[in-house]
FIMIKE-828330 format. One line per 2 residues: number of its first residue (from 1); their letters; for each residue z negated, y negated, x negated of N, C-alpha, C. Coordinates in nm, 2 decimals. Atoms other than C-alpha are relative to their C-alpha. Layout:
NUM = a = Z/Y/X/Z/Y/X/Z/Y/X; ...
END
This chain:
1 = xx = 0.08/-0.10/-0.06/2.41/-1.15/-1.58/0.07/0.04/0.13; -0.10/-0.07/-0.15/2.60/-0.92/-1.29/-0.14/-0.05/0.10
3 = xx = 0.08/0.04/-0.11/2.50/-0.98/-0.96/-0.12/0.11/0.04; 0.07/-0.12/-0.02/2.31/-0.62/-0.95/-0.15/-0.03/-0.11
5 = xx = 0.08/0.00/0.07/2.11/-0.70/-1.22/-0.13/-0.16/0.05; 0.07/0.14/-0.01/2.00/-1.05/-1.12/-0.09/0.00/0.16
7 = xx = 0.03/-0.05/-0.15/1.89/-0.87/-0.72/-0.14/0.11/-0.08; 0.09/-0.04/0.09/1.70/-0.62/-0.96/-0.14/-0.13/0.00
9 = xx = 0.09/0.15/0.05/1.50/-0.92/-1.10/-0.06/0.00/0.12; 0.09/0.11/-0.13/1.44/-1.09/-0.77/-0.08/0.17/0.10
11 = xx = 0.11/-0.12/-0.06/1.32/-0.74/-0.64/-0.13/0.00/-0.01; 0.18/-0.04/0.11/1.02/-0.65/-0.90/-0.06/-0.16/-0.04
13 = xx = 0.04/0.13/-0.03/0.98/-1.05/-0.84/-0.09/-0.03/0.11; -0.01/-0.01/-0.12/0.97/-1.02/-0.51/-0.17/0.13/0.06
15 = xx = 0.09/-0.14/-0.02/0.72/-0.71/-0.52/-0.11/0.00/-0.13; 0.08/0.08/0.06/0.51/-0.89/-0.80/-0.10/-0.09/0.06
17 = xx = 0.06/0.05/-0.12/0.48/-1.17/-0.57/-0.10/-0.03/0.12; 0.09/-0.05/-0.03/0.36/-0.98/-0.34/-0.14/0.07/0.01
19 = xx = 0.09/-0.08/0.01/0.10/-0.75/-0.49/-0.13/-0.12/-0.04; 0.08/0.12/0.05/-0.02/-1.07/-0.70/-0.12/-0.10/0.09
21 = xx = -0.02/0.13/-0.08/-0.01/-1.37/-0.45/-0.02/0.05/0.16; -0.01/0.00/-0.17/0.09/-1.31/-0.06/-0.08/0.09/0.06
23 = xx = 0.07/-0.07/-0.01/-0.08/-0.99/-0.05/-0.18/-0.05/0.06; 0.16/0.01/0.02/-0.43/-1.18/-0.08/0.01/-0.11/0.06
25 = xx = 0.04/0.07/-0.13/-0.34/-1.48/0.20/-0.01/0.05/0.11; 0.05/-0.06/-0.11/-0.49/-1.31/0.44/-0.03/-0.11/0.12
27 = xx = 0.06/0.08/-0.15/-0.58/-1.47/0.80/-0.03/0.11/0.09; 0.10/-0.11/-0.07/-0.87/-1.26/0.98/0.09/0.14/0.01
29 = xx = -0.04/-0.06/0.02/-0.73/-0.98/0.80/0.16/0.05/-0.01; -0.15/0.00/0.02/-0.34/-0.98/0.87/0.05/-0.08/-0.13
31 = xx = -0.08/0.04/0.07/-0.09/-1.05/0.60/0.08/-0.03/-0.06; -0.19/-0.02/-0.06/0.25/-1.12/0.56/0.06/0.10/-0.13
33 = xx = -0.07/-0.10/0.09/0.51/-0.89/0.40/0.13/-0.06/-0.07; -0.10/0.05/0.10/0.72/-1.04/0.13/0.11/0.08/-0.01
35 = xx = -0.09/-0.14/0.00/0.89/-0.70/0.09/0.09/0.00/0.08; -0.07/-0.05/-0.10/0.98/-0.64/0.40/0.12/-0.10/0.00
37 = xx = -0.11/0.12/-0.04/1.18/-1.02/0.40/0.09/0.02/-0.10; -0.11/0.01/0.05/1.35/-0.92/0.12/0.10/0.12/0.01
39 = xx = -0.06/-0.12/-0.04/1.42/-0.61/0.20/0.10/-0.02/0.12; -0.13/0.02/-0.11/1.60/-0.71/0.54/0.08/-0.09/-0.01
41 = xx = -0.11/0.11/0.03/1.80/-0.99/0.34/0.08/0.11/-0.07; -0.10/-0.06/0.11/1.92/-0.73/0.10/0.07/0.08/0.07
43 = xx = -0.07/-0.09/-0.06/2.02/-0.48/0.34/0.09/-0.04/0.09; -0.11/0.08/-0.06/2.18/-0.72/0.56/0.15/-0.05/-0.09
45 = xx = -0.11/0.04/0.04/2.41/-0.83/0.26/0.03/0.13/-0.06; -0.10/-0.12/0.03/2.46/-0.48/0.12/-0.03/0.09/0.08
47 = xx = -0.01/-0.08/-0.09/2.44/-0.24/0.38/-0.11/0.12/0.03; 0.07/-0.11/-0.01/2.28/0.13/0.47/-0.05/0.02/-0.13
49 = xx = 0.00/-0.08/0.15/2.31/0.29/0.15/-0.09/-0.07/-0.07; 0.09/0.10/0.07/2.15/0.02/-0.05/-0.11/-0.06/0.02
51 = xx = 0.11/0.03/-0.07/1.92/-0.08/0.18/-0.09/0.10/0.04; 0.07/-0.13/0.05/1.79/0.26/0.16/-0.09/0.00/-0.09
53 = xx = 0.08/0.00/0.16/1.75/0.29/-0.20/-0.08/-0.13/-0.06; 0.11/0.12/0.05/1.60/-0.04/-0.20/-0.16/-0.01/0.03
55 = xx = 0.12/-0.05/-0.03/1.36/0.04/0.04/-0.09/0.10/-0.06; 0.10/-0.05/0.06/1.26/0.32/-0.12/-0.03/-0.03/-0.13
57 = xx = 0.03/0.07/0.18/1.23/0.19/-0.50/-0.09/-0.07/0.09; 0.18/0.07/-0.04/0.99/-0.11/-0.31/-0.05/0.03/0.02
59 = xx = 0.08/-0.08/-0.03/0.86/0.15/-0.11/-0.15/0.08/-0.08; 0.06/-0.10/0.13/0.74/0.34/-0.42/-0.10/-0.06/-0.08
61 = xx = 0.07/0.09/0.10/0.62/0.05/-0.63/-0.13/-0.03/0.08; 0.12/0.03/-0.12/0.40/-0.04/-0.32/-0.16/0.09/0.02
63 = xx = 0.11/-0.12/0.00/0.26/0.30/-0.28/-0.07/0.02/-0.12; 0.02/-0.05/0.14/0.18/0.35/-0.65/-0.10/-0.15/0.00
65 = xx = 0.12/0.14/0.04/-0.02/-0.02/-0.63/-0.07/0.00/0.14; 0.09/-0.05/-0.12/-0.18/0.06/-0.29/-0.06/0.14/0.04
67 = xx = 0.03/-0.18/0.01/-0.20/0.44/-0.31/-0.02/0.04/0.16; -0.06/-0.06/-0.11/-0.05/0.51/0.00/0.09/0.11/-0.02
69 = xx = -0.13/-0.14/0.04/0.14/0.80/-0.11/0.11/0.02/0.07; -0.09/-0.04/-0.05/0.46/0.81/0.05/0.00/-0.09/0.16
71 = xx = 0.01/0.11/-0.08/0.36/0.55/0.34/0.13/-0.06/0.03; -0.03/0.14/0.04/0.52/0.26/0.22/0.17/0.02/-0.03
73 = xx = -0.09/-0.02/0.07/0.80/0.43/0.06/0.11/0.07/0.13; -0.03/-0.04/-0.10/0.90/0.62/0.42/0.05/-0.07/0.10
75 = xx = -0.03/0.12/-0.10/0.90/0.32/0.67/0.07/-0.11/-0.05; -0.11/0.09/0.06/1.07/0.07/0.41/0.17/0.12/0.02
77 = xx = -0.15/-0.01/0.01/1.37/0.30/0.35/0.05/0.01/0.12; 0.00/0.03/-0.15/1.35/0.35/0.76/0.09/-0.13/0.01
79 = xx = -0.07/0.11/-0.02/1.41/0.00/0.76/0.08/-0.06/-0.06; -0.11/0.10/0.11/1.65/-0.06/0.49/0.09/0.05/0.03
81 = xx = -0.15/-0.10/-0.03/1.86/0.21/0.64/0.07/-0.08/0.14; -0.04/-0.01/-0.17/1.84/0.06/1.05/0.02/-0.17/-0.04
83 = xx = -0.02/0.20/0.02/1.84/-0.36/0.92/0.15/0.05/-0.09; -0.11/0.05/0.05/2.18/-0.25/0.68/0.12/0.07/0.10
85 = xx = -0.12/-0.08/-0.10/2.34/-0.07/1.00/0.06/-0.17/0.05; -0.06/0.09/-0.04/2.40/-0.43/1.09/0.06/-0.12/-0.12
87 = xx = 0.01/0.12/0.11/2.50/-0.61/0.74/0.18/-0.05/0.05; -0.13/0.07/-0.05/2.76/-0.86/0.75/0.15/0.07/-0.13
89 = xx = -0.11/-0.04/0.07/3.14/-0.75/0.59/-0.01/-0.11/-0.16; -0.01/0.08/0.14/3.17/-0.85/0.23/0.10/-0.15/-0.03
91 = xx = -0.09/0.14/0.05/3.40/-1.17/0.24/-0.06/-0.09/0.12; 0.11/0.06/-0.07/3.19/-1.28/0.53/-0.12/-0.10/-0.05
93 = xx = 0.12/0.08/0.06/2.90/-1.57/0.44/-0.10/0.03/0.10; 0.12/0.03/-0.11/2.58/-1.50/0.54/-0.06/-0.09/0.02
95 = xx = 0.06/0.10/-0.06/2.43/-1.75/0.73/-0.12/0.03/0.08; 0.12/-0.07/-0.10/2.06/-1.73/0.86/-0.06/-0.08/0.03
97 = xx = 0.09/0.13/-0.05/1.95/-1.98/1.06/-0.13/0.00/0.05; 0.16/-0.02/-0.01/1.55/-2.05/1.12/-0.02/0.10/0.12
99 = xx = 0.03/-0.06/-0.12/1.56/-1.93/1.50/0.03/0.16/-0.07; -0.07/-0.13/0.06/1.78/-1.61/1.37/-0.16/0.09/-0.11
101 = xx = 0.07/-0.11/0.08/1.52/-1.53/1.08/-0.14/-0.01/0.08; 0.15/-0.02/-0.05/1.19/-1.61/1.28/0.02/0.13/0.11
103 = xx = 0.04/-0.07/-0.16/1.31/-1.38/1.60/0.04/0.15/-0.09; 0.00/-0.12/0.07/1.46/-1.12/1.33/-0.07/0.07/-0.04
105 = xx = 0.09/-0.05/0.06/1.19/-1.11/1.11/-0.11/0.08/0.09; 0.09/-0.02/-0.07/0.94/-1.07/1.41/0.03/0.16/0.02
107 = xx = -0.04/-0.18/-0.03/1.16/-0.74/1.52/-0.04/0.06/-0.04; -0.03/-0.11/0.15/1.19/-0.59/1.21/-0.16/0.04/-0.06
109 = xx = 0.11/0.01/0.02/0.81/-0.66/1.13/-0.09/0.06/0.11; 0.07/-0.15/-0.15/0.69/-0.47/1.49/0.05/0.13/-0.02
111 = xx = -0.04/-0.14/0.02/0.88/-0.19/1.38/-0.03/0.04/-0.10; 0.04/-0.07/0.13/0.79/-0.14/1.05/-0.16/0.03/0.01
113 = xx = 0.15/-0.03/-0.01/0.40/-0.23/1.10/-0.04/0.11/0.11; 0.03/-0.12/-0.05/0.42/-0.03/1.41/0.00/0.15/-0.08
115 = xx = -0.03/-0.17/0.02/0.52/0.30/1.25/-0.10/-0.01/-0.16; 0.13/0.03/0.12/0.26/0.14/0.92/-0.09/0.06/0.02
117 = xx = 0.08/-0.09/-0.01/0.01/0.20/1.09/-0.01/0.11/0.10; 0.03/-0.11/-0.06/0.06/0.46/1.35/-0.01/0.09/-0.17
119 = xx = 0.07/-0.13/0.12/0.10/0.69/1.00/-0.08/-0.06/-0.07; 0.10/0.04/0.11/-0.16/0.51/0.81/-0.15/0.07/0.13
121 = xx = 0.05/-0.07/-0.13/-0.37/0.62/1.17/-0.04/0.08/-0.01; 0.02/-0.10/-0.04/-0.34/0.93/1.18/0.00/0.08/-0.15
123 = xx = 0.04/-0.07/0.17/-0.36/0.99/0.74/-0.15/0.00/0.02; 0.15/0.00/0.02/-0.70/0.85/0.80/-0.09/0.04/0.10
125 = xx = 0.03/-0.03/-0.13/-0.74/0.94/1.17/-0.15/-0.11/0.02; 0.06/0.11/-0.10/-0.87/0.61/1.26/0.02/-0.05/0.12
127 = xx = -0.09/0.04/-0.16/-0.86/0.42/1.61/-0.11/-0.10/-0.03; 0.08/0.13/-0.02/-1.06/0.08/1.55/0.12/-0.08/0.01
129 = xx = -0.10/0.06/-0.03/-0.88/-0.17/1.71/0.09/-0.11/-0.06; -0.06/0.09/0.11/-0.80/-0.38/1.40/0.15/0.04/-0.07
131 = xx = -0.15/-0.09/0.08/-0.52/-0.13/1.34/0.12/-0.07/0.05; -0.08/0.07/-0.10/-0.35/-0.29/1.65/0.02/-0.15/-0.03
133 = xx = 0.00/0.22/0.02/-0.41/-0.66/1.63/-0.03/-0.04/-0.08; 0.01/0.05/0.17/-0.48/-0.70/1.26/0.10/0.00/-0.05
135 = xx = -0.11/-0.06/0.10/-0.24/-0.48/1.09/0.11/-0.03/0.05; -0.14/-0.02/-0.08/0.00/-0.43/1.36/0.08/-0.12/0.07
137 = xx = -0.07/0.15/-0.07/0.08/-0.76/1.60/-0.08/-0.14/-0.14; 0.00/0.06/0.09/-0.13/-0.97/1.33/0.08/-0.04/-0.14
139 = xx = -0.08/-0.01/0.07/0.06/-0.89/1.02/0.18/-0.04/0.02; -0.15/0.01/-0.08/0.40/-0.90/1.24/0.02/-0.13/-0.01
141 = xx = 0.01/0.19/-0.08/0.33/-1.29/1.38/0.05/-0.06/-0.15; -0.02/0.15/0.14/0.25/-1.43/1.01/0.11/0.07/-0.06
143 = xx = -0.14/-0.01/0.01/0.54/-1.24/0.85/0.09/-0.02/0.05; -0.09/0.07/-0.09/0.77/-1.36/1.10/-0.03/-0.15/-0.02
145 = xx = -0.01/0.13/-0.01/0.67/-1.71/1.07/-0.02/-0.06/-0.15; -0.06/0.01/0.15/0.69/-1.68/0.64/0.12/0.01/0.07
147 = xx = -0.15/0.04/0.02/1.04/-1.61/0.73/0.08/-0.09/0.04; -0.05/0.12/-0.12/1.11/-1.85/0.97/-0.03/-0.15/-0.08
149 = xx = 0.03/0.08/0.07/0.97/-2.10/0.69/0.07/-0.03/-0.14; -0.10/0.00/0.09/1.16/-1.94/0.42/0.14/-0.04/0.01
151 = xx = -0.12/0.03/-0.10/1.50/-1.99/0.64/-0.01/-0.14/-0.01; -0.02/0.17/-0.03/1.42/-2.35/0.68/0.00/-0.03/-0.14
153 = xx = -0.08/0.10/0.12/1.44/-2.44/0.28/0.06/0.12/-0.07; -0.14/-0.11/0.07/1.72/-2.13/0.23/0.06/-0.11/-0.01
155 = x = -0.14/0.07/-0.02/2.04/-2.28/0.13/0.11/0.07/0.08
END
């Protein structure tokens, strides 16, 4: 099986996962984004371009099982574009050490939920403060500390 095909897989794995499972560990509403961690692994080892179109493929699948219409599919390729502006050169090993993915993930995870929900905000033109500290810094923290968990039994 090529390597494209077997990244495939762990995608719609990955975005299964999610919609199934992680989706529904919630903690006083926040919780975590599976997506997003694979999304800034994949774009880190294959770059802009790919980390684009990955974002938006998960993007899409996301919106179409949440019915965010164009949401999801907007601020992932966002981030698959600005996480593969830094991917490592192809003969390069990636190495991602726990500190590395918890302070990464955290970033990557205020920027995306930031801009989540400001447009999810202003679709619905809400302002209850759950948007902020639930969705926004809540969601952020426990995604960030999945990945910082995931990092510790990567190989």
């Amino acid at each position: 099986m090529s390597r494209s095909a077997r990244r495939l897989l762990a995608a719609v794995g990955v975005f299964g996962l999610q919609w199934l499972i992680v989706g529904r560990l919630r903690i006083y509403g926040a919780s975590p984004d599976a997506v997003l961690l694979f999304l800034g692994w994949y774009a880190l080892r294959e770059g802009r371009r790919r980390g684009t179109l990955v974002g938006a493929g998960l993007g899409l699948a996301l919106d179409v099982a949440y019915g965010t219409w164009g949401i999801h599919m907007f601020v992932k390729s966002l981030i698959g574009f600005l996480v593969g502006r830094f991917a490592v050169e192809e003969h390069t090993p990636l190495i991602i050490r726990p500190q590395q993915a918890l302070l990464g993930s955290l970033v990557v995870a205020l920027l995306h939920n930031g801009l989540f929900v400001a447009l999810v905000a202003l679709q619905t033109q809400a302002t209850t403060g759950f948007l902020l500290y639930g969705l926004w810094l809540g969601s952020a923290l426990y995604t960030a500390a999945v990945g910082g968990v995931v990092a510790l039994f990567a190989r």
